[in-house]
Backbone bond lengths (Angstrom), bond angles and torsions (degrees), N, CA, C in turn:
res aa  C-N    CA-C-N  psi(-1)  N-CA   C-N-CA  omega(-1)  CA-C   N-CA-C  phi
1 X - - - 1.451 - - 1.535 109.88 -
2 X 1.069 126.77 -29.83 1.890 139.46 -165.28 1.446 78.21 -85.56
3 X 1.598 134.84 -66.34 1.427 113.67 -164.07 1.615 123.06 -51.41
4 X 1.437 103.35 -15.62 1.955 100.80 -168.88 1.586 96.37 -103.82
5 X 1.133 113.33 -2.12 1.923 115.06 163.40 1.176 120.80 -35.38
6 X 1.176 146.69 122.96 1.334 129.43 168.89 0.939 118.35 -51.03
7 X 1.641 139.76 143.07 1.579 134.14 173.93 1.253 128.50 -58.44
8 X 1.362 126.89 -10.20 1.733 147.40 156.31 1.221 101.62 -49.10
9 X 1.425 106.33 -63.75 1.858 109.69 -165.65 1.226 111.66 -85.49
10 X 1.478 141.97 -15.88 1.194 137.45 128.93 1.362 126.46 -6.99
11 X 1.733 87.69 -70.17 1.400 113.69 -166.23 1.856 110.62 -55.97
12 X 1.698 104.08 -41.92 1.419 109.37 -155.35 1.743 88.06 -85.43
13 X 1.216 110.63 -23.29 1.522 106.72 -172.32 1.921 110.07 -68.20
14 X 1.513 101.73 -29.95 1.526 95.12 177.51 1.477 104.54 -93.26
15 X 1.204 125.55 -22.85 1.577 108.05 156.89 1.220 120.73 -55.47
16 X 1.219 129.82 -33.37 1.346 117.06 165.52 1.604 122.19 -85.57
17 X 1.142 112.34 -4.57 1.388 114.45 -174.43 2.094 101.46 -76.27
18 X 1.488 87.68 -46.28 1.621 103.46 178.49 1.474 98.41 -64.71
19 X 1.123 143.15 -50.13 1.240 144.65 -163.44 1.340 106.56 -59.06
20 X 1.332 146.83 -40.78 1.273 156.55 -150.22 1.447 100.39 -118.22
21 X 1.544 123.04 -7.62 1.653 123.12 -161.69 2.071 86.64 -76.46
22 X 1.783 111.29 -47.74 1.043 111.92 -169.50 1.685 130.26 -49.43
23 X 1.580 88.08 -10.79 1.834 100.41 -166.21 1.383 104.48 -89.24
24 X 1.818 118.95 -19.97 1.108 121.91 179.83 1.333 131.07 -34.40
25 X 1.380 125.00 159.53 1.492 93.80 -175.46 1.896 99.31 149.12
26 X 1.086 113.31 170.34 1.563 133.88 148.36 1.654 129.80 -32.40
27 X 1.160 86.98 -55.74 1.470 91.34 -177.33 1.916 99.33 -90.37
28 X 0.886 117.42 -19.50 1.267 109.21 168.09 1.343 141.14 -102.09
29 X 1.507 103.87 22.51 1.244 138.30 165.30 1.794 109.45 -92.02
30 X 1.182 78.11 -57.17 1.880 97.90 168.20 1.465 128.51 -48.42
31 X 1.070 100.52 -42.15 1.682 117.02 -177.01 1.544 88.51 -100.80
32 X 1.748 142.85 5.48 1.693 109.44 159.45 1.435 88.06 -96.61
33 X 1.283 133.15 -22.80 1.387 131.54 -175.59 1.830 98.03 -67.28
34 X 1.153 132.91 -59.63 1.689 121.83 171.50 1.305 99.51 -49.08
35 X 1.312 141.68 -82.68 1.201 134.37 -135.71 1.652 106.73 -74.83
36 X 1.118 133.13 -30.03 1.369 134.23 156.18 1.198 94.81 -52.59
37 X 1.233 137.90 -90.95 1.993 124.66 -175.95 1.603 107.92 -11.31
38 X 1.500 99.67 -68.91 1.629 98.21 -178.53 1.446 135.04 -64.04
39 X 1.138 112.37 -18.08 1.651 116.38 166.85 2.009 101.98 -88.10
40 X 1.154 109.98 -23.49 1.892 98.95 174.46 1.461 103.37 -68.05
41 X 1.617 107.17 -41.98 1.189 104.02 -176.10 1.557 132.44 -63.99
42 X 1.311 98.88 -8.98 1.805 117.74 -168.39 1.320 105.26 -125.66
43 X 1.670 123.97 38.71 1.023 129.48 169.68 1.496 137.85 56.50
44 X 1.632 98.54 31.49 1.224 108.61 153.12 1.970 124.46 -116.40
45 X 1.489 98.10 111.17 1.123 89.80 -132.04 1.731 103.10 -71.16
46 X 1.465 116.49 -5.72 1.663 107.69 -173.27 1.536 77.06 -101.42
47 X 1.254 152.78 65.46 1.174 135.47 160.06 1.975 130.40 0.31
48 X 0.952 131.29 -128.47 1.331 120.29 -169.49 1.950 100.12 -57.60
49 X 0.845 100.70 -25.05 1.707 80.96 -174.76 1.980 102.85 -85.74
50 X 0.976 107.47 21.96 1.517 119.46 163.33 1.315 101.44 -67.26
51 X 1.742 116.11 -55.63 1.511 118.72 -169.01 1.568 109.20 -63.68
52 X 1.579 121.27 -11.29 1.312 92.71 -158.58 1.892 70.18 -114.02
53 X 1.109 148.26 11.22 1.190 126.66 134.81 1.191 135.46 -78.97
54 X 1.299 109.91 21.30 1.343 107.95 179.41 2.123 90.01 -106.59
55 X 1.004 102.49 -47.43 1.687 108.64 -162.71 1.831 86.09 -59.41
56 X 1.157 118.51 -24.69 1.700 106.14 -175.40 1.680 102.92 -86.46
57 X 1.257 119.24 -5.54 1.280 120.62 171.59 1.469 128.63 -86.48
58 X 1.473 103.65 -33.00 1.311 140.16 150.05 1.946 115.62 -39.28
59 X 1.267 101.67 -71.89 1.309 110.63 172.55 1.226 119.12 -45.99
60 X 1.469 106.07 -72.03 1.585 106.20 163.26 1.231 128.00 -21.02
61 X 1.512 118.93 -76.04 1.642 115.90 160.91 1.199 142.68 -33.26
62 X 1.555 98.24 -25.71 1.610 94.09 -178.25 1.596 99.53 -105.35
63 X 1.602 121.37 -4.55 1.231 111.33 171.11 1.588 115.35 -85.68
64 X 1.010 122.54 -31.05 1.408 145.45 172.91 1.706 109.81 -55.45
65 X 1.809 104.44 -46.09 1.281 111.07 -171.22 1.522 114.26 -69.99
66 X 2.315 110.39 -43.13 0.749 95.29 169.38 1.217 83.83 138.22
């Protein structure tokens, strides 16, 4: 699916991929470890890996759609 991407959105996707590489780190290990607490706690129950079931739900649809 990433190979039939247009090369724009490629493009903007590794600018942001690089953009966020700099924040890496300790404390941002820390804060997915809080914020996963806080979404279990608020009734989502796979917390951060909610988001990456949603993008596989996503995929699906648009592979399904076509």
């Amino acid at each position: 699916m990433w190979n039939k991407t247009h090369p724009g959105i490629r493009a903007d996707a590794q600018r942001i991929m690089d953009f966020y590489k700099q924040f890496e780190g300790p404390v941002d290990d820390m804060s997915a470890v809080f914020y996963d607490s806080y979404l279990k706690a608020n009734n989502q129950q796979h917390g951060i890996r909610s988001y990456s079931e949603v993008i596989g739900w996503l995929m699906d649809y648009y592979r399904i759609k076509g």
